[in-house]
PyMOL CGO cylinders between C-alpha atoms (Angstrom):
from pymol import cmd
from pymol.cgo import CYLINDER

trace = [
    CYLINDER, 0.00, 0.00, 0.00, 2.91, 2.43, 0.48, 0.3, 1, 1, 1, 1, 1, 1,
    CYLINDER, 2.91, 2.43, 0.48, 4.91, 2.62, -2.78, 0.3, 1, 1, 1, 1, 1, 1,
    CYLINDER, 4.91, 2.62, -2.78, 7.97, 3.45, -0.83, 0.3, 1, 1, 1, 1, 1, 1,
    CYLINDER, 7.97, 3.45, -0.83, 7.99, 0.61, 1.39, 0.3, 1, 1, 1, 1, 1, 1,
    CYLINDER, 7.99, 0.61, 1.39, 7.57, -1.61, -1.41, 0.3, 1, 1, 1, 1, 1, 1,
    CYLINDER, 7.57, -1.61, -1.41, 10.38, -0.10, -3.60, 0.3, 1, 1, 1, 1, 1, 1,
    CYLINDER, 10.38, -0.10, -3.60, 12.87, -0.90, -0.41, 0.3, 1, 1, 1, 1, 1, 1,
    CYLINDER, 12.87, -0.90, -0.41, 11.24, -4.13, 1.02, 0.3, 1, 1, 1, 1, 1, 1,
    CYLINDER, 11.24, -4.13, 1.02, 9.86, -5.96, -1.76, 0.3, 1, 1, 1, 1, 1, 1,
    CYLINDER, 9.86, -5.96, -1.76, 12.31, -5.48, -4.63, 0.3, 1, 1, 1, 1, 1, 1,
    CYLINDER, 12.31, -5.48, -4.63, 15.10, -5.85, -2.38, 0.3, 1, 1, 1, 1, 1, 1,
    CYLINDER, 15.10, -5.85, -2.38, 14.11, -8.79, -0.69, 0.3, 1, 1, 1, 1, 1, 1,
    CYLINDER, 14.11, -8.79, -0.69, 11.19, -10.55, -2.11, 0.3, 1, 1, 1, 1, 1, 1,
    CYLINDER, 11.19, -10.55, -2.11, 10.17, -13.50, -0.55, 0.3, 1, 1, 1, 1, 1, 1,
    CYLINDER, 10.17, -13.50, -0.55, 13.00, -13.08, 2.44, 0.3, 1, 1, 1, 1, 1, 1,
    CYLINDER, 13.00, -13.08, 2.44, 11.24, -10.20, 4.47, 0.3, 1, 1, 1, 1, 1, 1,
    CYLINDER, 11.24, -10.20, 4.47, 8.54, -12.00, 6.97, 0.3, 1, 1, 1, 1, 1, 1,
    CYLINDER, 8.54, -12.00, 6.97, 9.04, -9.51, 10.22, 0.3, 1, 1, 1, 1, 1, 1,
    CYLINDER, 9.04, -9.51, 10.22, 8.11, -12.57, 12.22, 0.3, 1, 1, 1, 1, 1, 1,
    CYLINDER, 8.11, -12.57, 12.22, 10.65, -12.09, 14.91, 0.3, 1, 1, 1, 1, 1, 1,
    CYLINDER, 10.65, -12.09, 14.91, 9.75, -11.40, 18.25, 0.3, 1, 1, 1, 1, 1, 1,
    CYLINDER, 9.75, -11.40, 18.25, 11.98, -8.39, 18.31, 0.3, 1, 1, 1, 1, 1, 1,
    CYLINDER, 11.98, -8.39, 18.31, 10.67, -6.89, 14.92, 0.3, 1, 1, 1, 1, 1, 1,
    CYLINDER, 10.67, -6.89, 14.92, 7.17, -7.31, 15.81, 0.3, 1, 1, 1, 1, 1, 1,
    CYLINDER, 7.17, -7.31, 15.81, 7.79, -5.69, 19.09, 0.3, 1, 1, 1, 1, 1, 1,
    CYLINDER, 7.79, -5.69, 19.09, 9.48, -2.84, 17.34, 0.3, 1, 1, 1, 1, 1, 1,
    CYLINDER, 9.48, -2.84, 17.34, 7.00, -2.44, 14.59, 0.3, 1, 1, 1, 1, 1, 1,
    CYLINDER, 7.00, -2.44, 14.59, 3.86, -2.49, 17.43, 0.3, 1, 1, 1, 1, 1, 1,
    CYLINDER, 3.86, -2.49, 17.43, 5.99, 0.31, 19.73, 0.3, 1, 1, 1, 1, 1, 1,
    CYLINDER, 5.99, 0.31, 19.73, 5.68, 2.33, 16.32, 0.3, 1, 1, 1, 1, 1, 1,
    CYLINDER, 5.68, 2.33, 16.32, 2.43, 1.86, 16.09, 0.3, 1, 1, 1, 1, 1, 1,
    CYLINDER, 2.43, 1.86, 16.09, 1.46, 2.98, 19.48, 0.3, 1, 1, 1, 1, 1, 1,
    CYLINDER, 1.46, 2.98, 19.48, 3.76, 5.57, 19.66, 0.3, 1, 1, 1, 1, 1, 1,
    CYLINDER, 3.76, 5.57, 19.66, 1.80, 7.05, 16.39, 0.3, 1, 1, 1, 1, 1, 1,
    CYLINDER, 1.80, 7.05, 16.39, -1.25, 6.94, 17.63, 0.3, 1, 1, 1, 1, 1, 1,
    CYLINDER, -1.25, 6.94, 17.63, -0.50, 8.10, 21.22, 0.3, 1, 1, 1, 1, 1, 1,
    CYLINDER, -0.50, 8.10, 21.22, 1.05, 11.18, 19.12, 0.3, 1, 1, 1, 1, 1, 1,
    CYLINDER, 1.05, 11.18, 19.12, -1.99, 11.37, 17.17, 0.3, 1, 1, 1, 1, 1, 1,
    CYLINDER, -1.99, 11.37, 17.17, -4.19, 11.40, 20.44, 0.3, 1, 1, 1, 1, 1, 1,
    CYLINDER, -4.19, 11.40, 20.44, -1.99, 14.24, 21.77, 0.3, 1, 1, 1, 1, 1, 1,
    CYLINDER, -1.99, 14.24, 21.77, -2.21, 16.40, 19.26, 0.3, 1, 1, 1, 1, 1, 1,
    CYLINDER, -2.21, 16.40, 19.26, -5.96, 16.07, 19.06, 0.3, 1, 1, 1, 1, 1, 1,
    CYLINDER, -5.96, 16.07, 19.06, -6.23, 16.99, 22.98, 0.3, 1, 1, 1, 1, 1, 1,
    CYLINDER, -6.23, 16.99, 22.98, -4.29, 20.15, 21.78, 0.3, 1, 1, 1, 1, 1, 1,
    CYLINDER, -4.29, 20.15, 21.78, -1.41, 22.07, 23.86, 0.3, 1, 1, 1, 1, 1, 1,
    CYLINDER, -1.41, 22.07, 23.86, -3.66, 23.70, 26.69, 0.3, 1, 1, 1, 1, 1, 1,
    CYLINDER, -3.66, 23.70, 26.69, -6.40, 21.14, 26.03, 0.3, 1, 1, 1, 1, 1, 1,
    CYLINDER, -6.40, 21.14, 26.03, -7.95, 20.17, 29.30, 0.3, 1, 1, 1, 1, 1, 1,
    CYLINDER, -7.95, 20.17, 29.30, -8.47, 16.32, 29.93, 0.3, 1, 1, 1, 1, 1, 1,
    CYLINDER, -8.47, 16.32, 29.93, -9.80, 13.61, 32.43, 0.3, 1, 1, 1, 1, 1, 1,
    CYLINDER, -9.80, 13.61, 32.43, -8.02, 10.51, 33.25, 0.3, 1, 1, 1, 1, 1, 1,
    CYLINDER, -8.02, 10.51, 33.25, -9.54, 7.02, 33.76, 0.3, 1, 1, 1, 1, 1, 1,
    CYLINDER, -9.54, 7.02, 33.76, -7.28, 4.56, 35.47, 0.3, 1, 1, 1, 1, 1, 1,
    CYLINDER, -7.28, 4.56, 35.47, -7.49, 0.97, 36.60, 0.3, 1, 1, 1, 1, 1, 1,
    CYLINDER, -7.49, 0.97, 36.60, -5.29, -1.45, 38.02, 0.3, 1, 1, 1, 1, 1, 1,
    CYLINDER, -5.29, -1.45, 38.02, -4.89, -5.32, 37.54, 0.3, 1, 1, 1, 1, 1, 1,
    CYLINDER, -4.89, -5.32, 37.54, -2.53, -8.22, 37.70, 0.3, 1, 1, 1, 1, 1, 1,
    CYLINDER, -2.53, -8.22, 37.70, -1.16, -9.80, 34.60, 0.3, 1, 1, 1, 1, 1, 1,
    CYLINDER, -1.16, -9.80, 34.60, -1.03, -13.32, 33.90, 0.3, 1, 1, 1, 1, 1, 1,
    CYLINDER, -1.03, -13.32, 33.90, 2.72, -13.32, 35.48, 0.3, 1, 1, 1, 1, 1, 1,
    CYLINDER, 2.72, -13.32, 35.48, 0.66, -11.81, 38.75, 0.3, 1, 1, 1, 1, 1, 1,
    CYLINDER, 0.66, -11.81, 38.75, 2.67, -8.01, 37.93, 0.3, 1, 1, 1, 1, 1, 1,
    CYLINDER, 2.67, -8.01, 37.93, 0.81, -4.98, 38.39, 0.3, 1, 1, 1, 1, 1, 1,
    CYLINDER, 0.81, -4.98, 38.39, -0.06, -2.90, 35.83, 0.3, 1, 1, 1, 1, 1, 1,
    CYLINDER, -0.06, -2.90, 35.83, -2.35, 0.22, 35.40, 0.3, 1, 1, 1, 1, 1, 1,
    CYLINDER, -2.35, 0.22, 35.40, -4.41, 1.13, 32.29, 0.3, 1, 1, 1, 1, 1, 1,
    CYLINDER, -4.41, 1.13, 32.29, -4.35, 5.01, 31.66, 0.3, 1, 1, 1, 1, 1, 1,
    CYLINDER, -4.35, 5.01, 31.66, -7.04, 6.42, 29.51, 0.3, 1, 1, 1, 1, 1, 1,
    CYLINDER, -7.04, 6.42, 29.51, -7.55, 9.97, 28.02, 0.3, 1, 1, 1, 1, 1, 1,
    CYLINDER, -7.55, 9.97, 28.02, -11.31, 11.54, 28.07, 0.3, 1, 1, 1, 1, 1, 1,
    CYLINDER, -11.31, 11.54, 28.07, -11.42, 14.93, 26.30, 0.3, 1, 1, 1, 1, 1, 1,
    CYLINDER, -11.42, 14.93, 26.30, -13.49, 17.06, 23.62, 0.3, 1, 1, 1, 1, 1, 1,
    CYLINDER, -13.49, 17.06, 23.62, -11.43, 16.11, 19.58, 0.3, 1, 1, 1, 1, 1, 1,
    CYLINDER, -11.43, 16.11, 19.58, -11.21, 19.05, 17.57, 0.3, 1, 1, 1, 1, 1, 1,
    CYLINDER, -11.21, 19.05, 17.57, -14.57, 18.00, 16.19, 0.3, 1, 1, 1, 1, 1, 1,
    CYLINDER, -14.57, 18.00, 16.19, -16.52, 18.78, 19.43, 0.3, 1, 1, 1, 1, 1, 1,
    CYLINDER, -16.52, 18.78, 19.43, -17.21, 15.37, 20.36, 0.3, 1, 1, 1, 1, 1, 1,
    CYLINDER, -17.21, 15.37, 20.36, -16.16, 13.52, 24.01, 0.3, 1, 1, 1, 1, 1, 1,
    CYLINDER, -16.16, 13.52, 24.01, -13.24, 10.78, 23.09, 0.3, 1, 1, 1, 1, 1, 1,
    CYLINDER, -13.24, 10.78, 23.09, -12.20, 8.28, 25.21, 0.3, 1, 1, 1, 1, 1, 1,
    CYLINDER, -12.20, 8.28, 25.21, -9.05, 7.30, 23.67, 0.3, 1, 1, 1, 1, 1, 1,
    CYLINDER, -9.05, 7.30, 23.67, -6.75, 4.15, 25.73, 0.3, 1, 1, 1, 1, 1, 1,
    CYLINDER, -6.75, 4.15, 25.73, -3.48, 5.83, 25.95, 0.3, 1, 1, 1, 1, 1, 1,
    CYLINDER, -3.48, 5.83, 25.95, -0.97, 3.54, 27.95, 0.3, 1, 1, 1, 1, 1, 1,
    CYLINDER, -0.97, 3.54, 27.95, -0.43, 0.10, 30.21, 0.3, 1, 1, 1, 1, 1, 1,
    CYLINDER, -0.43, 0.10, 30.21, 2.57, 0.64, 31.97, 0.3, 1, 1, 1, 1, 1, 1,
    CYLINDER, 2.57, 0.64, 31.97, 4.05, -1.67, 34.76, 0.3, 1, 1, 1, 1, 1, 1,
    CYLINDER, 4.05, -1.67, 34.76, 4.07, -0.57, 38.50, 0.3, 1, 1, 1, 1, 1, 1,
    CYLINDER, 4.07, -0.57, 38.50, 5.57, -1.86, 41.70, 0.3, 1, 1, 1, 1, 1, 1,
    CYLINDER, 5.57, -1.86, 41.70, 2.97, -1.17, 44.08, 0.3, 1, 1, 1, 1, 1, 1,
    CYLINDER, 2.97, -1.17, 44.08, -0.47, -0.22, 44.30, 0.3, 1, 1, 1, 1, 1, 1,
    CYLINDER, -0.47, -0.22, 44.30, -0.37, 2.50, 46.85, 0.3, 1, 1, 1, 1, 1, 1,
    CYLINDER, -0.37, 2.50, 46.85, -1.66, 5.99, 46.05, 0.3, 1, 1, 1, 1, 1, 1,
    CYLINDER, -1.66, 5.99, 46.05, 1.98, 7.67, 45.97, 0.3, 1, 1, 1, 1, 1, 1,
    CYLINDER, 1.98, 7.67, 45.97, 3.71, 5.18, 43.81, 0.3, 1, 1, 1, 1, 1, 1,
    CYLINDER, 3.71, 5.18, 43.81, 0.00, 5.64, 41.24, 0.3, 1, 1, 1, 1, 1, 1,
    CYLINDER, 0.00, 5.64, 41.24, 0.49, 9.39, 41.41, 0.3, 1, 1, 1, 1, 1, 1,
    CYLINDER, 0.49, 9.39, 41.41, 3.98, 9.00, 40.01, 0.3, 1, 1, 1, 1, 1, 1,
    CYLINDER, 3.98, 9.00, 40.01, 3.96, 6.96, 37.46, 0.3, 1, 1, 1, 1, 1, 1,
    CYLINDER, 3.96, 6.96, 37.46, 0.68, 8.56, 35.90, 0.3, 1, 1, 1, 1, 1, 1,
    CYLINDER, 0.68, 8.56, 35.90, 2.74, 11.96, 36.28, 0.3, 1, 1, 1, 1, 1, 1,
    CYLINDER, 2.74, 11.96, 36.28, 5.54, 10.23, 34.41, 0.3, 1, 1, 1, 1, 1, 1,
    CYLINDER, 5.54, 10.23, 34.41, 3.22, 9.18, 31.12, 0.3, 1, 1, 1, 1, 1, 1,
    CYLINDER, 3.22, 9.18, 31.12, 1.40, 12.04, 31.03, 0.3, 1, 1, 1, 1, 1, 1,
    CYLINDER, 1.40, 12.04, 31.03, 4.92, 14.10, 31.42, 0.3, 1, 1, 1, 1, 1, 1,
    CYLINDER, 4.92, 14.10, 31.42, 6.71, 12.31, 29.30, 0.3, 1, 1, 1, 1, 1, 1,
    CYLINDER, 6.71, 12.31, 29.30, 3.74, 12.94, 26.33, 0.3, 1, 1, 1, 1, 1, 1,
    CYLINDER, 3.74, 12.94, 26.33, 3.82, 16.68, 27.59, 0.3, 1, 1, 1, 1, 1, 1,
    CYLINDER, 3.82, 16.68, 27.59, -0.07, 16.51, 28.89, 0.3, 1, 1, 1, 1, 1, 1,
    CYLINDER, -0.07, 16.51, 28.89, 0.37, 18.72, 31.56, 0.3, 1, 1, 1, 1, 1, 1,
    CYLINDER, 0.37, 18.72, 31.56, -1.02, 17.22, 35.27, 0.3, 1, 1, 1, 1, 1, 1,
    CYLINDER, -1.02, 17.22, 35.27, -2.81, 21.12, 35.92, 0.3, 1, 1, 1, 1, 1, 1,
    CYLINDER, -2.81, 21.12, 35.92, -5.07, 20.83, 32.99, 0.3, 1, 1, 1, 1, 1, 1,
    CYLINDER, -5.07, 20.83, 32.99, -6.67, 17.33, 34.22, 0.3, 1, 1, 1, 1, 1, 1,
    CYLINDER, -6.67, 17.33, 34.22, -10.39, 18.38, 34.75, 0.3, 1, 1, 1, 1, 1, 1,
    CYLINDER, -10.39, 18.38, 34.75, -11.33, 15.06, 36.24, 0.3, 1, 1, 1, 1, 1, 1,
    CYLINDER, -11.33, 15.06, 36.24, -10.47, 11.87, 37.68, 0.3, 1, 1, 1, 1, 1, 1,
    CYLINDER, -10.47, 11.87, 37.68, -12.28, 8.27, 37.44, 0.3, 1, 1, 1, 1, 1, 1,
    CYLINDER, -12.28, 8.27, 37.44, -11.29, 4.92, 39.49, 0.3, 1, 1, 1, 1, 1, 1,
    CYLINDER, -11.29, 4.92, 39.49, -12.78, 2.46, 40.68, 0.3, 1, 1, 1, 1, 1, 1,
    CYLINDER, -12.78, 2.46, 40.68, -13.92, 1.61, 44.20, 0.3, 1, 1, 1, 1, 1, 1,
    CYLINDER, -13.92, 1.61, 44.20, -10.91, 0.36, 45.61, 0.3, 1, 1, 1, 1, 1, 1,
    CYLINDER, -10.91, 0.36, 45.61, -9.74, 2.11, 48.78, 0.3, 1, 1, 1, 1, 1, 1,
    CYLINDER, -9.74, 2.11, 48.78, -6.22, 3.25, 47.77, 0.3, 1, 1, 1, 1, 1, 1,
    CYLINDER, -6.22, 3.25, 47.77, -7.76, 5.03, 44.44, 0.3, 1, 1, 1, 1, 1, 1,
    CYLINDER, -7.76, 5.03, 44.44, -11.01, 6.99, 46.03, 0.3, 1, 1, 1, 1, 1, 1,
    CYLINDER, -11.01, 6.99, 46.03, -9.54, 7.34, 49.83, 0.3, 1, 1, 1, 1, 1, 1,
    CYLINDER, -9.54, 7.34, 49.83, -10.76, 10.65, 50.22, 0.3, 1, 1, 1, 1, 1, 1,
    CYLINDER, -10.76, 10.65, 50.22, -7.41, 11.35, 52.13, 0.3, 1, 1, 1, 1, 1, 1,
    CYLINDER, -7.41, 11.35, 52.13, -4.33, 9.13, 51.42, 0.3, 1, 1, 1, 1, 1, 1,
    CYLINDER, -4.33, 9.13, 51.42, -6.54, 7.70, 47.72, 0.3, 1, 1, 1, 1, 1, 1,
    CYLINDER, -6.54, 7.70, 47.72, -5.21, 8.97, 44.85, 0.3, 1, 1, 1, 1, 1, 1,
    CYLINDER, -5.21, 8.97, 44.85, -8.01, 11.10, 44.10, 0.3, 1, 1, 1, 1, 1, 1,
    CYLINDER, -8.01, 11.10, 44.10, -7.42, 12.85, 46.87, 0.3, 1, 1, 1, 1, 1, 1,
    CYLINDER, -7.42, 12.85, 46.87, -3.56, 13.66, 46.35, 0.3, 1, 1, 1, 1, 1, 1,
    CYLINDER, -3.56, 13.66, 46.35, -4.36, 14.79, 43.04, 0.3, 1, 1, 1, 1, 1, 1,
    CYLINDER, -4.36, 14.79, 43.04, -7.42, 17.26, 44.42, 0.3, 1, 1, 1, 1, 1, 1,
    CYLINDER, -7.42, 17.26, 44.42, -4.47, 18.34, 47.06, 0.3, 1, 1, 1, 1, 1, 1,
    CYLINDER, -4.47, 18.34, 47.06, -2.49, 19.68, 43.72, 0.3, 1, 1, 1, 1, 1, 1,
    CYLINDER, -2.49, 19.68, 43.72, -4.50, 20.48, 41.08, 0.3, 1, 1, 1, 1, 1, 1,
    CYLINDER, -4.50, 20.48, 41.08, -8.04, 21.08, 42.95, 0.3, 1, 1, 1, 1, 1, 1,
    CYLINDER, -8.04, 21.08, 42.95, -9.91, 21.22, 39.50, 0.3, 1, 1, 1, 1, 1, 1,
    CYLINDER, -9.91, 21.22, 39.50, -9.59, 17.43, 38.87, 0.3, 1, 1, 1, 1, 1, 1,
    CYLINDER, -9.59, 17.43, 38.87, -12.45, 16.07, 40.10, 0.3, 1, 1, 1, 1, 1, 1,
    CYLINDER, -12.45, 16.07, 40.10, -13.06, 12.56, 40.93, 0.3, 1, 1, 1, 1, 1, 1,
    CYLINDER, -13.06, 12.56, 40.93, -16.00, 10.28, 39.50, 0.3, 1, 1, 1, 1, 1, 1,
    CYLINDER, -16.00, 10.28, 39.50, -16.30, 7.28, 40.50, 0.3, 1, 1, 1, 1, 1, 1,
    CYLINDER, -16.30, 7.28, 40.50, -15.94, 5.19, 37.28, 0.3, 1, 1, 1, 1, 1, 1,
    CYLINDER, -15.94, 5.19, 37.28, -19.22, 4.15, 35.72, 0.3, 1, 1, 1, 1, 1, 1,
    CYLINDER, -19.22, 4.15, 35.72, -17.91, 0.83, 34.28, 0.3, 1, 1, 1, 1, 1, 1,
    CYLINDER, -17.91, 0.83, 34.28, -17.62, -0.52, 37.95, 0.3, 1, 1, 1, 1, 1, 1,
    CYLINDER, -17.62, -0.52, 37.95, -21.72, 0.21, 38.30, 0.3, 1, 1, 1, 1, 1, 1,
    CYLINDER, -21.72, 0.21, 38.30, -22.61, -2.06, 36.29, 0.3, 1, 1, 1, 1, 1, 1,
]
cmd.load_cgo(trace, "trace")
């Protein structure tokens, strides 16, 4: 589909060029995501105001990891909820949460003061209304309100 790629990959290597190594796949998905969590910035904007939705599970290897996802008005004036990261965590505690979502949304320059809202679920170290993470977020940036998340009402 991409006359480029084809000139370099498929006249220079027809029939060799599979990309089913572990590493190349790995590679070619961290592309991927790295597009589209570019893409997702730029459509929250540079002062664009956002709400985070965040859970927190156990993987199959029993590791803790935490979903972050981005709810905001698109350029188009309709509410997205876009998934924008999984990232691996040591503990569960409020403190070490607050970090790393600091981190991600840091390191993809969405900046912490313009997070309008906040949903978790019901799990005491997320909506503690003093040590929770909601609340050491409110402490900071008093504008991000928390909600609990509607998925767990079901």
């Amino acid at each position: 589909m991409n006359i480029e790629v084809e000139k370099v990959v498929l006249e220079n290597a027809p029939g060799i060029a599979k990309y089913i190594a572990s590493t190349i796949q790995k590679e070619i998905l961290n592309i991927f995501t790295n597009k589209v969590r570019k893409k997702i910035r730029e459509e929250v904007g540079e002062d664009g105001k956002f709400c985070i939705l965040v859970d927190e599970v156990l993987d199959e290897s029993k590791k803790e990891q935490m979903a972050i996802i981005l709810r905001f008005v698109g350029r188009d004036g309709f509410i997205r909820e876009q998934f924008f990261e999984i990232i691996s965590v040591h503990g569960t505690n409020s403190s070490t949460l607050k970090t790393e979502i600091c981190k991600v949304l840091g390191k993809h320059t969405l900046l912490v003061k313009n997070m309008l809202g906040q949903g978790y679920d019901g799990a005491s170290n997320m909506r503690g209304q003093w040590n929770g993470l909601q609340a050491l977020f409110l402490n900071d940036y008093p504008y991000a309100y928390y909600i609990h998340c509607f998925a767990h009402r079901l």
